[in-house]
N, C-alpha and C positions, 0 to 999 in steps of 0.2 A: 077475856081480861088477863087469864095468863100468859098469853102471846103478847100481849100491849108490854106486861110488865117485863117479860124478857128483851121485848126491843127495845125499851127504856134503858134496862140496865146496859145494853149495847154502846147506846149514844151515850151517857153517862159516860162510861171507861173510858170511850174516845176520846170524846173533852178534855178529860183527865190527863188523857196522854200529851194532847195537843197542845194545854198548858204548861206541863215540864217542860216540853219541846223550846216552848215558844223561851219560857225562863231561862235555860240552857243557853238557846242561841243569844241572849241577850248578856249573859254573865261572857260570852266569850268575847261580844261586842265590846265589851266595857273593859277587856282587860287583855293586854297586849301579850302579860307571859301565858294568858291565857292560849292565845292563838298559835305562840311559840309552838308550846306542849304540843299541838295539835299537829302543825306542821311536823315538828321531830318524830313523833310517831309511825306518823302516816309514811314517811322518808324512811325510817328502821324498817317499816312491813314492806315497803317496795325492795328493798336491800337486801332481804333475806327472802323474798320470792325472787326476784331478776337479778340478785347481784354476782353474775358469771364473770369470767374475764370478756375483756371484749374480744369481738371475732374479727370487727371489719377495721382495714389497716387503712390510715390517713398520711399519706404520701405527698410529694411535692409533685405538680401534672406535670407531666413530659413534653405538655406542645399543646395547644388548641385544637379544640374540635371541628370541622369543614359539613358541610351538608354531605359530601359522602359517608360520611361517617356514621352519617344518621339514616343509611338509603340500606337494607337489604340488598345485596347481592345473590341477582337469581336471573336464570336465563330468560331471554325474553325476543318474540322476532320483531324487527324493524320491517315497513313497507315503504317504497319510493314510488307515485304513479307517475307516469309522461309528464301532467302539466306540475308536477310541483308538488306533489300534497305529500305527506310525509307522517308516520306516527308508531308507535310501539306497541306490542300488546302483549301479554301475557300466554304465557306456553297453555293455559289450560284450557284455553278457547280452542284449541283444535285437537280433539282427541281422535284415537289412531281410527285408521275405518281400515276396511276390507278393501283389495283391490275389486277396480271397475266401479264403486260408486259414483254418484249423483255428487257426492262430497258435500259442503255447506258452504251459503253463502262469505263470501272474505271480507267484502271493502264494499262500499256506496261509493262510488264516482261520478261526477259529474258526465254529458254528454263528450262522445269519444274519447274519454282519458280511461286509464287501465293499467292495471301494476307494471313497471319496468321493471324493478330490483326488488330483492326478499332475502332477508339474509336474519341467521341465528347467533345472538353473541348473548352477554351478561349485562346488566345495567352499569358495574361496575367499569367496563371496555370502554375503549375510546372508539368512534365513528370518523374514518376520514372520507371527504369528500370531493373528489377531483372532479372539475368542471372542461367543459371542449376548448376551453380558452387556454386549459395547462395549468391554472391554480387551482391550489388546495386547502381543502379549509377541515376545520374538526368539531367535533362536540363529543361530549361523554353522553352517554346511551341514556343514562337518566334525564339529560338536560332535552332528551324529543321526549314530547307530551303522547302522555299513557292513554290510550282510547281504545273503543268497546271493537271487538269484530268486525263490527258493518261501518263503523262511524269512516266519514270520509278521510279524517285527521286534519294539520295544520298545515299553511302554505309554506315550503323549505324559506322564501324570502324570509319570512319573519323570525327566525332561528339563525342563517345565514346570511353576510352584507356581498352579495350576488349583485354583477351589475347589470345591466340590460343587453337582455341576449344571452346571457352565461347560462350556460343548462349544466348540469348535474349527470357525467358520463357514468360512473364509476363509484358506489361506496366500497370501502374494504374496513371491515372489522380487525381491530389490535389492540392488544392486550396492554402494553408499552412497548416503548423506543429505547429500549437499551439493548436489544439484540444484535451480537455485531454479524451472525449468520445470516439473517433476514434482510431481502432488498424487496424494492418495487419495482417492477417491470409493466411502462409504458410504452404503447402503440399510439401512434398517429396514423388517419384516413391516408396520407400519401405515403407511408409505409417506412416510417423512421421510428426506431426503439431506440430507449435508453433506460437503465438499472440505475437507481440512484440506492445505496445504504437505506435502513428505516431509521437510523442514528441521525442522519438532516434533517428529518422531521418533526424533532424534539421539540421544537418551539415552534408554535404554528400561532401567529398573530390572528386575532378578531375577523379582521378583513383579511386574513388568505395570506398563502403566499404562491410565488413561482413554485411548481413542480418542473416545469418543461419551458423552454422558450423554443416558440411554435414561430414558423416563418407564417407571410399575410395569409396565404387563402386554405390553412392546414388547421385542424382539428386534431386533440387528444379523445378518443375512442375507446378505449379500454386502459385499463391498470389492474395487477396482479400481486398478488405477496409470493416470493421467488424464495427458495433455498437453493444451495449449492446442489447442481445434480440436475437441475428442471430442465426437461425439454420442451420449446414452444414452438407453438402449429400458428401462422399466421393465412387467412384462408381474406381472398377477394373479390371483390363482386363480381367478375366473370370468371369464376370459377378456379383460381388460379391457389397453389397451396405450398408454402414453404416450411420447412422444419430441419430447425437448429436449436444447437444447443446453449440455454442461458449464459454457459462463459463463452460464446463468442463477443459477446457483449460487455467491454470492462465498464466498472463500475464510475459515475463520473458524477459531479455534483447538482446541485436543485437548478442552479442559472445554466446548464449548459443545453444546449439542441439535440443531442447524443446522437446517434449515425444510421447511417442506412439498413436496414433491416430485410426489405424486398425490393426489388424493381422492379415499377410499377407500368404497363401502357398509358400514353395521356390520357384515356377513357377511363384510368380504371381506379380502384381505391378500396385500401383494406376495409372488410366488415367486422370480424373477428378474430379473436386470439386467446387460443387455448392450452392447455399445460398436458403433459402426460398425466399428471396426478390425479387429473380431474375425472379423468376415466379411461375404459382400453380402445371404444374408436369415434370418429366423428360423424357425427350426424350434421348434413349441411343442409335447409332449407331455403328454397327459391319464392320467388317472390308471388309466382303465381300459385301456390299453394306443392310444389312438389317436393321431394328432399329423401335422402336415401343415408345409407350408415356406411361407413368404411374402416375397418380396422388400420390400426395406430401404426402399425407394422408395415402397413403396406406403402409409406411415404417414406424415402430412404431420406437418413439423414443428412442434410449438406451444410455448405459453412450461408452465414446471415450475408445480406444483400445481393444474392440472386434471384433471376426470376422464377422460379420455382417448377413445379410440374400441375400436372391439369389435375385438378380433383373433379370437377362439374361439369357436364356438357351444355351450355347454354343453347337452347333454342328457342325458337317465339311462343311453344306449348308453357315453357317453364322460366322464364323469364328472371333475372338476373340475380343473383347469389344474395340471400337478406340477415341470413343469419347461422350461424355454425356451435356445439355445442360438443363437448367430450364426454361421453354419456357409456354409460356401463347399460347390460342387456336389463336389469330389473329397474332401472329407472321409469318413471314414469314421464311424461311431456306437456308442457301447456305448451299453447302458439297463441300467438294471440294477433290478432288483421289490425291495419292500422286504421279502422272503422272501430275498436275495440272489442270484436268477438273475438 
């Protein structure tokens, strides 16, 4: 019975309470300076807890904001395979290993397609992309779709307006086009180079524009970023290798065919073209699996559009020059058949 009477007097007080409450809230209901007082109060106590100077300064904006603005800037590698498929990924998908491993799977490919090109820039960089046709087209690094490791990625047609036929020889990573030391140095299969500025490049329309004007049955094959001072190794499928120096070559504009570079036999046609910077010698492989390394030095340098000296012995064991590479001794090598292994 004593317990009863203590929890009575419990509820009791409660009630009690909940009826001033309840009279309170309705005396403030009922009276406007009521609710004044209430507000002013409540405003004085926030005043004297938060009332600092303010910190954050309210300016007039300097310009609009763009999607890059809102993208992190971080490195990231881009992959191009044969047929087309193309995508970005993130540097932390490949962590370092030990030489001689097994390594980790890279890409999902379709039947006989396999990485061409692999290159490391920033999302923030621009991507240009020179096709065998001679035009050139661009996109900023963010605008190729981000995907896992394995994933195959996106077809380059639906990113770039490529016409039928137009393959994709050549991306090169840049930073911007206001460099006036910086040029491109293109090679065509029948063995004509030309340097254009990377200043031409400033405005690169939707659908592309001329890099090269290619005569009918010639092909652009490679493109380079050049500084003053480069020397270039042009190397041909029977084995044939020329090296001169990037100012023999003056600099001339996007519409022009720019000049002879090697002399070529009617049989024959450049494969590759490489730079000193790229490493100290060349490693040339043939087509039937063979390929040997030769120091950079040992090609004496001569003036552009001669036929050059033999770097390769072609025989039918080792069959015709497919690909050449300036490769320093701790590099490592992928090959890859055109069966995709």
């Amino acid at each position: 019975r004593t317990l009863q009477g203590l929890q009575r007097e419990k509820i009791d007080e409660e009630y009690k309470q909940l009826m001033e409450q309840i009279e309170r809230y309705r005396a403030i209901l009922g009276s406007e300076k009521l609710v004044c007082d209430i507000i002013r109060d409540e405003l004085v106590e926030i005043k004297s807890k938060f009332g600092d100077e303010r910190r954050t300064q309210i300016i007039a904006s300097e310009g609009e904001f763009t999607n890059e603005d809102l993208i992190k800037e971080e490195s990231t590698v881009v992959a191009l395979t044969h047929f087309g498929y193309i995508k970005r990924m993130s540097i932390d998908n490949f962590k370092s290993q030990n030489r001689g491993g097994k390594g980790i799977k890279g890409i999902t490919t379709i039947d006989n397609d396999f990485v061409e090109d692999i290159l490391m820039t920033t999302t923030h960089n621009y991507v240009m992309f020179f096709t065998n046709t001679g035009r050139v087209y661009r996109l900023k690094v963010y605008q190729i779709p981000e995907a896992s490791r394995t994933s195959r990625g996106m077809a380059i047609v639906n990113l770039l307006q490529l016409a039928p036929g137009e393959k994709i020889t050549a991306m090169i990573p840049v930073k911007g086009f206001e460099d006036e030391s910086k040029s491109l140095f293109m090679v065509t299969k029948k063995g004509t180079v030309k340097k254009t500025p990377i200043t031409d490049f400033i405005n690169v329309r939707k659908t592309g524009l001329a890099a090269i004007n290619l005569r009918d049955d010639d092909e652009l094959i490679e493109v380079k970023s050049v500084q003053k001072g480069a020397e270039v190794f042009l190397v041909t499928k029977n084995g044939m290798c020329i090296h001169f120096d990037e100012e023999d070559v003056r600099a001339t504009g996007r519409s022009s065919m720019g000049v002879r570079g090697m002399t070529l036999d009617d049989t024959d046609e450049i494969v590759g073209m490489q730079l000193n910077t790229q490493g100290d010698s060349l490693l040339i492989v043939s087509e039937k699996g063979y390929g040997k390394r030769t120091v950079l030095s040992e090609f004496n340098n001569q003036f552009r559009g001669g036929k050059g000296v033999k770097c390769y012995k072609i025989t039918e064991k080792t069959g015709a020059v497919v690909g050449v590479k300036a490769v320093n001794e701790d590099n490592e090598i992928m090959m890859i058949t055109n069966a995709g292994i």
